[in-house]
N, C-alpha and C positions, 0 to 999 in steps of 0.2 A: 754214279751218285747213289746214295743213299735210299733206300724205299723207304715212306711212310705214309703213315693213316692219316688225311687229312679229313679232319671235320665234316661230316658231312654226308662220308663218300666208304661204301664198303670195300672199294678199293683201292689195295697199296701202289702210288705213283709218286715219284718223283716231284715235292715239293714244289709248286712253282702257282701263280695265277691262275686259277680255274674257274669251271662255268660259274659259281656258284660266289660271293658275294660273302669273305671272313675278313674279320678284324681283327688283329692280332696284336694283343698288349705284352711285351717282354717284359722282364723284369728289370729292366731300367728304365722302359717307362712306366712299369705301376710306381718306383721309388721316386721319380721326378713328379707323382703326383700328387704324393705325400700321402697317400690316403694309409691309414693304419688300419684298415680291417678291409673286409672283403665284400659289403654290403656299401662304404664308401665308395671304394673304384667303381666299385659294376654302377652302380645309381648316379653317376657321374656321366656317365656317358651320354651322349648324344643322340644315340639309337634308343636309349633306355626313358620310361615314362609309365606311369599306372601302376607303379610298384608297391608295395607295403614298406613304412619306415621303423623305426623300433620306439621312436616316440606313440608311437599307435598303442604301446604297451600300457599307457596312463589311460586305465578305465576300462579293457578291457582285457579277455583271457591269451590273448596272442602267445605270450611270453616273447617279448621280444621280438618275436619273426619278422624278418626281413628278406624282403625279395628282389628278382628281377622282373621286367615285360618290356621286350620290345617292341618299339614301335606303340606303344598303348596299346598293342591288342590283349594283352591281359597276362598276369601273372600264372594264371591256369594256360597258358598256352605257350610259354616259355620252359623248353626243357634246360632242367640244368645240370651237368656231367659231371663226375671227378673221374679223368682217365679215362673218359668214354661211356662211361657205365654210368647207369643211374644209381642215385640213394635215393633213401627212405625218405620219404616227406614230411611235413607236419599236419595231418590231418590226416582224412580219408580220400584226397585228392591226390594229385601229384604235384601240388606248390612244394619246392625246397625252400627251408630254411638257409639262409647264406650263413648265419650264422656257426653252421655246422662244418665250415670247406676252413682247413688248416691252411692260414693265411702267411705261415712262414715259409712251408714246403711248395711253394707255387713255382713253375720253370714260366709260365706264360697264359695265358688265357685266349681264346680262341671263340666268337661272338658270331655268330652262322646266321645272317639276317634273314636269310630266308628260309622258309618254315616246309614242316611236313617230311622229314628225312622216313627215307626206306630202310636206311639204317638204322635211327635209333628210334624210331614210332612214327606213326600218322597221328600221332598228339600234338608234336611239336610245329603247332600252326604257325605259330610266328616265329620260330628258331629256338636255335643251341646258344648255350651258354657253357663250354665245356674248359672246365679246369685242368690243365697237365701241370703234376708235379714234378720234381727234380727225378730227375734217373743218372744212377750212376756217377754222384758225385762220390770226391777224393777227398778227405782232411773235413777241416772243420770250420763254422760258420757263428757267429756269436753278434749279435745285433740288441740294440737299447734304442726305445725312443722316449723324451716325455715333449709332451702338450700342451700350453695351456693358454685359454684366451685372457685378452689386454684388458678386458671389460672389468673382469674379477675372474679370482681363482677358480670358482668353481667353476667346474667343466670341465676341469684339466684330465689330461688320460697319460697312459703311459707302458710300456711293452717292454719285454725281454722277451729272444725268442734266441736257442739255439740247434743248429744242427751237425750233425756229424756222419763222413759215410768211409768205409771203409772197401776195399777191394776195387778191383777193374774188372768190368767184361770183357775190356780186349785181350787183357793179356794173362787175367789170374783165371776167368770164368766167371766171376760172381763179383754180387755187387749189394751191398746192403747198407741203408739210409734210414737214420733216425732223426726225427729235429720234434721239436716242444715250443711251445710261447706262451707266456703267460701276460693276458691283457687287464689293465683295470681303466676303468671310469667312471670320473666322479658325477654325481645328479647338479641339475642347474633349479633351484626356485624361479617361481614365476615372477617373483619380487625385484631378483636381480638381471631381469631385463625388461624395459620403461615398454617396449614394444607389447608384451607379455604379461603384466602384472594385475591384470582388473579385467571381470565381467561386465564394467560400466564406463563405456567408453565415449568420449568426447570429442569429436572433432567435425573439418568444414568440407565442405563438396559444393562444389560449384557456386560457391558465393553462402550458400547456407551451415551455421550450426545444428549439430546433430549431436544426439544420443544414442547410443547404439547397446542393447542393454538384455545381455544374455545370464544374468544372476537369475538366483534360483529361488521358488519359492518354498524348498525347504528349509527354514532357518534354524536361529538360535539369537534370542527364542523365537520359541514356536508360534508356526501362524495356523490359522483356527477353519478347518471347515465343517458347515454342518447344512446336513439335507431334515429337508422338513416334508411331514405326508399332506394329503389334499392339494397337490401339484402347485407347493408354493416354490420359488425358485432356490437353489440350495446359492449359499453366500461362503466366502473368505474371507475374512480377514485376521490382521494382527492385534493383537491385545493391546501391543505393546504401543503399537501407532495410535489406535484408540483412545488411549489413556494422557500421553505424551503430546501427538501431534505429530512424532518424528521420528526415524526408524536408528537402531543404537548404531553400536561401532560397526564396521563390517557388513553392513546392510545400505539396500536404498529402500526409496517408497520406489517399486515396482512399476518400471511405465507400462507393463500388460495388466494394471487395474483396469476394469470396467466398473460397471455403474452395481454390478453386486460383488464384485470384490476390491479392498482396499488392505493388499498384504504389504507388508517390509519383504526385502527380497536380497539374499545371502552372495553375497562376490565369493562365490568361491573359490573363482582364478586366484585368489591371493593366497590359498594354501594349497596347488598343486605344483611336481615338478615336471618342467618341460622337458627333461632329460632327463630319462631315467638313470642311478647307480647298476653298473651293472662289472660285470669281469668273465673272463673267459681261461678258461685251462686249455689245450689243446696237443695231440700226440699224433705224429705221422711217422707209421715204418713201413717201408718197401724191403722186400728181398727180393736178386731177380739172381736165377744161377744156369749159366749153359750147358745144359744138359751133354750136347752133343752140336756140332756144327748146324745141325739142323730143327735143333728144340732148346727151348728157354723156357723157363718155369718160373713164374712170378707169382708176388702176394703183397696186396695194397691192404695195409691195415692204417684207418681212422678213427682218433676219438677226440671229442671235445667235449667240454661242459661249461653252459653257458648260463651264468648267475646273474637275473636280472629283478630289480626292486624297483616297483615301481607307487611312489606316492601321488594319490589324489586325494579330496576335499573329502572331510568327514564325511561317515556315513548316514540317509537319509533313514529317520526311523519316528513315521508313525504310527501314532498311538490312538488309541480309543478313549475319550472321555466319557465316564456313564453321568444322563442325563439328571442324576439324585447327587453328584458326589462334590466334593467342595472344591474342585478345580473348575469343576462345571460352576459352579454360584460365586467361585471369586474374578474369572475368565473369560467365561463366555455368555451368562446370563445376561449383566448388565449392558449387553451391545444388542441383545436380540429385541426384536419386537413385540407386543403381548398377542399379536398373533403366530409369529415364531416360537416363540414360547408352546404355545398351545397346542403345536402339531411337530414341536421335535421328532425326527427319526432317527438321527445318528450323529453324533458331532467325533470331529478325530482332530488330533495335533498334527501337524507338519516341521519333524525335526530333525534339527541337526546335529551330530554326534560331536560338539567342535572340544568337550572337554574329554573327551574319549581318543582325542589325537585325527592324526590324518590314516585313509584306507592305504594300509600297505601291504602289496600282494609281492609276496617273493615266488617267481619261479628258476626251476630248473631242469633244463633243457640238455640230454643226455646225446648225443650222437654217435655211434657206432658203427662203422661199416667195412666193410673184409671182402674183400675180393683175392681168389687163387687159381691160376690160370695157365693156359699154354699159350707160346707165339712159337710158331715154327711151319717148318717146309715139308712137303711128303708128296711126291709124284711130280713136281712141278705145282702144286698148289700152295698158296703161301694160308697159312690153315692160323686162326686164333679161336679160341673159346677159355670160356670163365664162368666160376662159381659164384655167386653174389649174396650175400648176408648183411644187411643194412638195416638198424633201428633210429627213429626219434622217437625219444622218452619224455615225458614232461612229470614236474611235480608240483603242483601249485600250490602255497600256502600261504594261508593269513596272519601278518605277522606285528601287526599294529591295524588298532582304530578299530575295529571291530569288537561288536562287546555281545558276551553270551546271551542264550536267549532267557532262559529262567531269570538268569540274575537281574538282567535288566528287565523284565515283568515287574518281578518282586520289588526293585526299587522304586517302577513307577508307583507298583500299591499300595506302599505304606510311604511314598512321598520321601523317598532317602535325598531326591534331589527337585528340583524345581525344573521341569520343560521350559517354562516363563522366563525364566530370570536371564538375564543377558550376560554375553560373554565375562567370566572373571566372579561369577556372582554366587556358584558353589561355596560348601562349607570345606575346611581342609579334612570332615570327618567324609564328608562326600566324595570328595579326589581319592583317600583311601579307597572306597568302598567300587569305585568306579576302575581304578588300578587291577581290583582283585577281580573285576567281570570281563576284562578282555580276553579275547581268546585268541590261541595261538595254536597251531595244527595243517596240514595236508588237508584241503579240502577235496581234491582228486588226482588219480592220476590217468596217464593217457600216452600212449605208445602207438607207433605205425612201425611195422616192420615186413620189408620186404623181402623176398627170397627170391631167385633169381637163376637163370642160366641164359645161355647163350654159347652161338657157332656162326664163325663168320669165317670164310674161304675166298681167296680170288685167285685167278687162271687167266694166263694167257694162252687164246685161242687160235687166231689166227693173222696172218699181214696183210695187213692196209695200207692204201696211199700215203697213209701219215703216222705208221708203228704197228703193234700189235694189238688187233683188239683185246679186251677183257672181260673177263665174265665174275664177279662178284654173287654169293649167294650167302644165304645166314637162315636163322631158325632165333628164337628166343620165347622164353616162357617167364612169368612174371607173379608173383605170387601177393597182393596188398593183404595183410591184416591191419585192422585198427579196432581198437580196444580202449573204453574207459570207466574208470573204478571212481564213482563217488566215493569220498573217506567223509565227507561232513556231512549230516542231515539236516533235513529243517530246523529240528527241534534243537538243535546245537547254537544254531548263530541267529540274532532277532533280527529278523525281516530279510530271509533268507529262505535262497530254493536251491534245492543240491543239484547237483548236478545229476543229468543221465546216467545210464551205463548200455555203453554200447560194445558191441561183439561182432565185427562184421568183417568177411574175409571173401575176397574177389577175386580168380584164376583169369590169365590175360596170357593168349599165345599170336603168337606172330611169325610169319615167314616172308623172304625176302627176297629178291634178282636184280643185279644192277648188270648193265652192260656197257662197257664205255669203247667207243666206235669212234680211233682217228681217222675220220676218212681220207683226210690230205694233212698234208703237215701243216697246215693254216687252220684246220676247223676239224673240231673234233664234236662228238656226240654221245649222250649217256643217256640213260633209258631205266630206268625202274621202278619196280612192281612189286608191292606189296600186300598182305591177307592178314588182317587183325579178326580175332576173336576174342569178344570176352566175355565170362561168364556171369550171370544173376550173382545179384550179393546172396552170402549165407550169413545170415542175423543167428547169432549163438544165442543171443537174448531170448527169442521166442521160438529157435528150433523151425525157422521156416527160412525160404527161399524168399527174396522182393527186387521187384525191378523185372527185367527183362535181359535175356542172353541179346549181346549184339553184334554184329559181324560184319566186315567191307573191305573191299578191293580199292585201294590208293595206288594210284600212279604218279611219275615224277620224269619229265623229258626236259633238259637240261642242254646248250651248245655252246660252246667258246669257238668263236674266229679272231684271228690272229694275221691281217694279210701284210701287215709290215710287224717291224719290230716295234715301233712306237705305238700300235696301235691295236688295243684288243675290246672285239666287241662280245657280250655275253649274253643270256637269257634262259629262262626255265617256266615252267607253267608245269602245274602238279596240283594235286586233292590231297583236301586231311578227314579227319575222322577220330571223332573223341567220345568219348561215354562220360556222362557228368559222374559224379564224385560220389563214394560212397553216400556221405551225409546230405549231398542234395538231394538224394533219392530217399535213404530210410531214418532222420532224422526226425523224429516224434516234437511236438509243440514244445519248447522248453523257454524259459523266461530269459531273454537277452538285454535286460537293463529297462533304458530310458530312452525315449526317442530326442532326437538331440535337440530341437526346437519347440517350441513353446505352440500348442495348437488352441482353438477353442473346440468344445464336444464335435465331435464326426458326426455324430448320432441322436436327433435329439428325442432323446429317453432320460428324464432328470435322476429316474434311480440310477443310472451308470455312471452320469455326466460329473467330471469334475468341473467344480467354479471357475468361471473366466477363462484364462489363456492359461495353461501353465503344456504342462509335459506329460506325455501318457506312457506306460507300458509296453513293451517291444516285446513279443513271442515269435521266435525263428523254429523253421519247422521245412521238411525237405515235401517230394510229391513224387510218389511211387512212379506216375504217366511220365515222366520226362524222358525225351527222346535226344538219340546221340545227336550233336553238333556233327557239323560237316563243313569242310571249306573249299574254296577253291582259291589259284594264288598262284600271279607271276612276276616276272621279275626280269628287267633289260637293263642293262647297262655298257657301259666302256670305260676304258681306260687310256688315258695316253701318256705317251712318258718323252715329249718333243726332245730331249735332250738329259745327258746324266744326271743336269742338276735339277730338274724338278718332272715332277710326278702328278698327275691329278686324275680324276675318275670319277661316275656318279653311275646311282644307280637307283630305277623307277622302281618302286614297288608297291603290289597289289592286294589284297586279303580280303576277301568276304566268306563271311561265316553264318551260315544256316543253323536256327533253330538254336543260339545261342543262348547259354543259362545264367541266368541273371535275377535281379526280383524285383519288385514295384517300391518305388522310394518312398520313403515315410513325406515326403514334401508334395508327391507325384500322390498318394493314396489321401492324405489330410489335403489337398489342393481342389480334389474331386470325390467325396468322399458314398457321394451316390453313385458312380460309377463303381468305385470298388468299394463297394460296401460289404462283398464276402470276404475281405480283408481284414475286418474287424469284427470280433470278438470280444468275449470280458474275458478278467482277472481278478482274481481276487487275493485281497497282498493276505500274505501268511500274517504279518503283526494285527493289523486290525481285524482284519477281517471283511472290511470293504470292496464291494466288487465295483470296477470301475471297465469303462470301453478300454480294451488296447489292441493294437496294431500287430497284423501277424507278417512277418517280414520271410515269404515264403520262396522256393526256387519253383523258377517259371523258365518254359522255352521264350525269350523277348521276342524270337522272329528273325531279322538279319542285323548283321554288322559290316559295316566297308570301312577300311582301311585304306589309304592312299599315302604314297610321299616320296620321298626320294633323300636318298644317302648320299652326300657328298663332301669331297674329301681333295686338299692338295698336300705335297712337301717340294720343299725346295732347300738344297745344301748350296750354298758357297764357301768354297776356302779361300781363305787369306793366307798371306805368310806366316800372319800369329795366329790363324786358329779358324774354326772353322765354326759357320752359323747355319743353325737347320730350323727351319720356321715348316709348322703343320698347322693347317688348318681341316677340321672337319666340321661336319652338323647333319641334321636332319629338318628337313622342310618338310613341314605333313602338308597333303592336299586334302584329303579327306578326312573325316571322322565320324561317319553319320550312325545312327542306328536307329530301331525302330523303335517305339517306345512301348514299355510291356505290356503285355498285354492286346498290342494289334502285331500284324504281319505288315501293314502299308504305309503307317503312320511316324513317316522319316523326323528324327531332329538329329542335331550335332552339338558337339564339346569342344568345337575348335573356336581356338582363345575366348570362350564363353563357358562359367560355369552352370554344366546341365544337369539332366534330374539324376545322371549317375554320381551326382553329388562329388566330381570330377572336373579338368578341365585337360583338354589336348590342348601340345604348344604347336604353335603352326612354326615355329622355328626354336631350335637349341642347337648353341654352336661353341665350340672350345678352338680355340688358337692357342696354340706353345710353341716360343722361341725359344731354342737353346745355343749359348756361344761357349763352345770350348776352348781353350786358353791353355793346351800342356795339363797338366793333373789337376786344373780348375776348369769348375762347367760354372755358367748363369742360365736359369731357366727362369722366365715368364708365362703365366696362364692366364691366359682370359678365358669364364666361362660366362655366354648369355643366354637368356631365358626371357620370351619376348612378354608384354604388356599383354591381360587379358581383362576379360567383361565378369566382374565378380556374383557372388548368387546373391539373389533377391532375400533385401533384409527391410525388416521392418521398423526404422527410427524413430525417434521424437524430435523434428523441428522445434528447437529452441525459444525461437521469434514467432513462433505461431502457437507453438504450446500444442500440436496438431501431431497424429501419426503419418508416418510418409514410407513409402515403399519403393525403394532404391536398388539400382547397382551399382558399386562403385567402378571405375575404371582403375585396375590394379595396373602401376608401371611395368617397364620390365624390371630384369632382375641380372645384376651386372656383377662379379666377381674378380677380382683378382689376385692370383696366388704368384709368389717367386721362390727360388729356390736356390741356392747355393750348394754346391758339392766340391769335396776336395780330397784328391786321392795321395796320402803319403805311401809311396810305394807298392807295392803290390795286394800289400795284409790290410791295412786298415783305410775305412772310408768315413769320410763325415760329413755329413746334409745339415745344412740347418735354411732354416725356410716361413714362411708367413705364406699362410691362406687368409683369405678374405682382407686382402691389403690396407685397402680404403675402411674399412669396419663398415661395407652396407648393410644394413639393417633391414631385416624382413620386411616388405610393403605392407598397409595397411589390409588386412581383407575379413568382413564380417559373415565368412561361411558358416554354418551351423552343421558339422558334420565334422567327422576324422578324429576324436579324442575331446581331450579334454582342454588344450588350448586354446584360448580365444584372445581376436587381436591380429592370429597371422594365419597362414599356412603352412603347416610345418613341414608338410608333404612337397613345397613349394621354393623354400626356404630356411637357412639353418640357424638355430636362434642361438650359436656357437659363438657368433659373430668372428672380428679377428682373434686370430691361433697364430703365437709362435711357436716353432718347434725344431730339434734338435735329434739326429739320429745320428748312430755311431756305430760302425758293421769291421768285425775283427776277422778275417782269414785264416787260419792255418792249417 
């Protein structure tokens, strides 16, 4: 039989069950799953949870990115392979982009639940995620899909992907594969789904009416605040409430009034999309040629480019009122007090950009990565090493709704437009002039490029009761740069901070010994040992070393017993060891937005304090002191297989992680604001000039993290005389989820089915069942996927009947799906699927989180606001 590299393991053996706990997706079951990209499948999964989605991309810098993490233990602790090898990540960390893995070239996918390999790092706490593409295909491959939900068109996606490969290794020597795909999809508005469409939301909980009301108070028009000196209280309001009684189109009267503010307050879920427009190009060539019976020479080249646009709600921009000028005397005077009056300090607008369009950030996300290599034999050692060259590129640009900075000064100064006037109320000399001040440009770019080697050997050494022992050894070296180039400055875009530039480059060496010991033909044992080092970042920026060199000894003991055929028991206990991310260590204070919820002052100091409840200031910033994570983690299970036709297995697993890097929640720091009051700082906005309190959202060691749960899994085939039915069932039951909370070492809470302060929720169950009956050259596939009911985060309503505020959790259902599928093979060359996801059209549950983007209404991290998708694929052979 055949040797190969199994997941996990630096040694080549003979495919089959082993100690260690892989899930293995073919390529007719990623096709039966319908998933059209490669962030679909993998986030799909049962094992998988805590991931990044690409709707995360509305509102902030992501581009898109989308991840895996199994088990919830984290996306930073989730390695992800193509071909065994790492790529380039996005950022200064090791998260991959999914978005980056050519999703035509795929032979299988390979899901390593348990964490911490000696083969590919002591990072990979929670496991592999490792991609094998095609090798050694013949002729040619030609596949079409389109997509589109039942609701409305928009949303619909659609693919062409082809490949082609020429030669054999058996019998020419060589073998060379090219395949391409080209993906688009379309953006979904918040308007065309009822789930999704409003900041001001209405509905019943447990016999009461509620208002649930995450509008903003920067509008259009503008609402007014002004601080006054001799410690009179500074006030909000709108002019336009003022004046009228009642707030225009696209606005409410704000239920986070208090008694010194009375603003109108902007929906501006009604101009974001919940799905971003986005497309993908994508190019995979392998060459592998046999050198000689005993050497193969191979080269993995990948490229993708990933175009994504992502629209949110105009942009917020205020402005300064001076205390002499006639917007001041037509606006704001007549509301003031004649003691307000008398002790004015600063009055400013609060607006909204709504005739200037919506914030449209186009990025693009470059992926390149090249591996060249030897697999071959010499002495009796089966000997592999490889070169490794791997970038993610980003270029982010502004491409609507943002408007220059002079131009828009100058317009507020000579009055071209009115802040006041409410939506529609421009002149058409105005719209011109507003046309010619948007700006359009590359505000940065930003590249991680890795370099790479590695040597990996195994040997058999000597006879045991149950085969040859093996001796496994490796070596690898690792090389992170990441790099970012500000292209926009302040002075360029109004109320605007550019970005960083960072220069930071980290060397990472590692050596390796596995040994694997049959000691009887029933029970085998494996053993390994590994030595990471890695070096202090080199900041190019300031010509200095930061951080600290770090270095550890991880072990990894591993055994499969086997005492009947039906029956195999496994287990492993091992340590990891991870060094936090470039950026969490030397990343300087930089301006991160808006904190997502509405607070009143942290701080009471009336010169910082803004008026009433609204939103403060987010400054993200790393901390030199942070110390490496460390884990430890094991893992038991079995398998039984009573008879040919069915199969089942489960497996317990463990994870606690030391000294974990994480940060203090904006809910968790505004919740207790004297506790962590080194948290908070000022800012001072670039347009006014206003310093206000804001929140520094910094990387902290949290203390510990436990993991718990268990993998479980059946199949069962029966034949008939017409055909044959194969029913799978798997899931994941978490036991555990706790962590400490930042900032202590002792002070336990948990996320299991409860949204906690990681602004998160763990599922205590996620389970997928698929039927398939095959019928001669027709299949029928069924999917159910579920996702259990959990306890939503505490939100702060308006009781209808009481006219009172109340602070609530909702109880969110679970979350039920069903997908079917039809496939039909005319002869050998052509195949054709067509299929419906989300059968029923279930509809995201209600849930009022204030975290994760810009959707409000659902979770979109939770739930796909796609709703039902029919869909059609067509795959041509020759």
């Amino acid at each position: 039989m055949q040797r190969v590299e199994v997941t996990g393991s630096a040694i080549k053996r003979i495919a089959a069950e082993g100690a260690l706990p892989i899930q293995v997706l073919s390529q007719e079951t990623i096709a039966k799953t319908g998933a059209t990209n490669v962030a679909e499948l993998i986030q799909a999964l049962p094992a998988m949870q805590g991931f990044t989605i690409s709707a995360i991309s509305a509102g902030t810098n992501s581009g898109g990115r989308v991840t895996a993490s199994i088990h919830d233990i984290g996306e930073s602790y989730t390695l992800v392979l193509l071909n065994g090898r790492r790529l380039a990540p996005q950022g200064s960390g090791s998260t991959v982009n999914l978005q980056a893995i050519p999703m035509s070239a795929i032979e299988r996918v390979e899901i390593l639940t348990d964490g911490a390999s000696a083969l590919y790092g002591s990072d990979a706490i929670a496991g592999v995620v490792n991609f094998i593409l095609k090798r050694n295909q013949q002729g040619g491959d030609i596949e079409a899909n389109y997509n589109t939900p039942t609701t409305s068109r928009s949303g619909d996606s659609k693919y062409v992907s082809a490949s082609y490969g020429f030669g054999d290794l058996e019998s020419k020597g060589f073998n060379v594969l090219a395949a391409y795909r080209h993906d688009d999809q379309s953006q979904v508005k918040s308007t065309e789904r009822d789930f999704a469409k409003t900041a001001y939301i209405p509905f019943s909980f447990r016999g009461n009416n509620y208002i649930y009301d995450r509008t903003s108070t920067a509008t259009i028009p503008a609402n007014v605040t002004a601080t006054f000196n001799n410690n009179i209280p500074s006030i909000g309001f709108s002019p336009y409430l003022k004046k009228t009684g009642n707030c225009p189109d696209m606005n409410f009267v704000s239920l986070n009034n208090t008694a010194t503010t009375q603003n109108c307050a902007f929906d501006f879920v009604q101009t974001v999309e919940v799905v971003p427009e986005n497309k993908r190009d994508s190019l995979f060539l392998k060459g592998t040629v046999n050198v000689s019976d005993n050497l193969q020479l191979f080269t993995d080249f990948a490229f993708s480019r990933f175009d994504i646009t992502a629209r949110i709600a105009p942009n917020t921009a205020p402005f300064t009122i001076a205390a002499n000028s006639a917007m001041f005397t037509q606006y704001v005077a007549p509301y003031l007090t004649a003691q307000q009056l008398a002790n004015v300090k600063s009055v400013s607008g609060n607006y909204r950009t709504y005739d200037w369009g919506t914030r449209d950030s186009r990025t693009l996300t470059d992926s390149t990565h090249f591996v060249a290599g030897a697999d071959g034999n010499f002495a009796g050692w089966n000997l592999n090493s490889a070169l490794t060259w791997s970038r993610n590129k980003i270029d982010e640009q502004y491409v609507g709704g943002y408007a220059k900075n002079q131009e828009f000064r100058d317009m507020l100064a000579n009055r071209s437009f009115d802040p006041f006037a409410a939506i529609g109320g421009q002149s058409d000399a105005t719209k011109t002039l507003i046309a010619n001040s948007l700006y359009h440009g590359s505000i940065r770019e930003a590249s991680t490029t890795l370099k790479g080697a590695d040597l990996r050997a195994s040997h058999e050494l000597f006879a045991l009761g149950g085969g040859a022992a093996q001796l496994g050894v490796g070596a690898d070296y690792r090389q992170y740069h990441y790099e970012q180039t500000p292209l926009a400055k302040d002075s360029d875009i109004y109320n605007f901070n550019a970005s960083a530039a960072y220069d930071m480059k980290r060397d990472s060496y590692g050596v390796f010994a596995e040994l694997l010991a049959p000691l009887a033909k029933e029970l085998e044992v494996t053993a390994a040992l590994r030595y990471d080092s890695i070096d202090a970042i080199e900041n190019g920026i300031v010509n200095k070393t930061i951080g600290q060199k770090a270095s550890k000894s991880t072990y990894k003991i591993s055994a499969r017993y086997q005492p009947t055929q039906a029956v195999l028991l496994r287990g492993s206990f091992g340590t990891g060891f991870k060094a936090p991310s470039m950026l969490d260590i030397g990343q300087p204070l930089v301006n991160a937005g808006f904190t997502a919820g509405s607070y009143t002052c942290p701080i009471q100091h009336a010169e910082y304090c803004r008026p009433g409840k609204t939103q403060y200031n987010v400054l993200s910033g790393g901390n030199e002191n942070l110390k490496p994570e460390t884990s430890k983690q094991f893992s038991v299970g079995i398998r039984l297989e009573p008879s040919t036709t069915l199969s089942m297995g489960l497996d317990l697993w463990d994870v606690t992680i030391r000294d974990a890097v994480s940060g203090i929640s904006e809910q968790q720091a505004f919740g207790d604001p004297v506790k962590f009051n080194s948290l908070f700082t000022t800012y001072t906005e670039p347009s006014t000039g206003n310093t206000y309190w804001a929140f520094k959202s910094l990387s902290v060691n949290i203390g510990r993290q436990h993991n718990r749960g268990i993998d479980w899994d059946a199949t069962s085939r029966y034949r008939f005389g017409w055909g044959t039915f194969t029913a799978t069932v798997n899931g994941t039951h978490m036991l555990k989820s706790d962590y400490t909370l930042p900032g202590t070492d002792n002070q336990w809470t948990n996320s299991l089915d409860f949204f906690g302060v990681n602004n998160a929720v763990t599922f205590r169950n996620l389970a997928r069942f698929s039927g398939t009956l095959e019928t001669g050259n027709l299949s029928n596939t069924v999917m159910l996927n579920y996702r259990n009911g959990y306890t939503d985060a505490s939100a702060t309503v308006r009781n209808t009947g009481t006219n009172a505020n109340e602070t609530i959790r909702l109880d969110v259902p679970s979350y039920i799906t069903m997908d079917w599928q039809t496939r039909y093979r005319l002869g050998q060359a052509i195949t054709l699927r067509l299929g419906v996801k989300n059968l029923l059209d279930r509809q995201p549950p209600l849930s009022l989180r204030a975290s994760s983007g810009h959707q409000v209404g659902y979770d979109p991290r939770y739930a796909d606001p796609l709703g039902r998708q029919v869909y059609v694929t067509g795959n041509y052979k020759f």
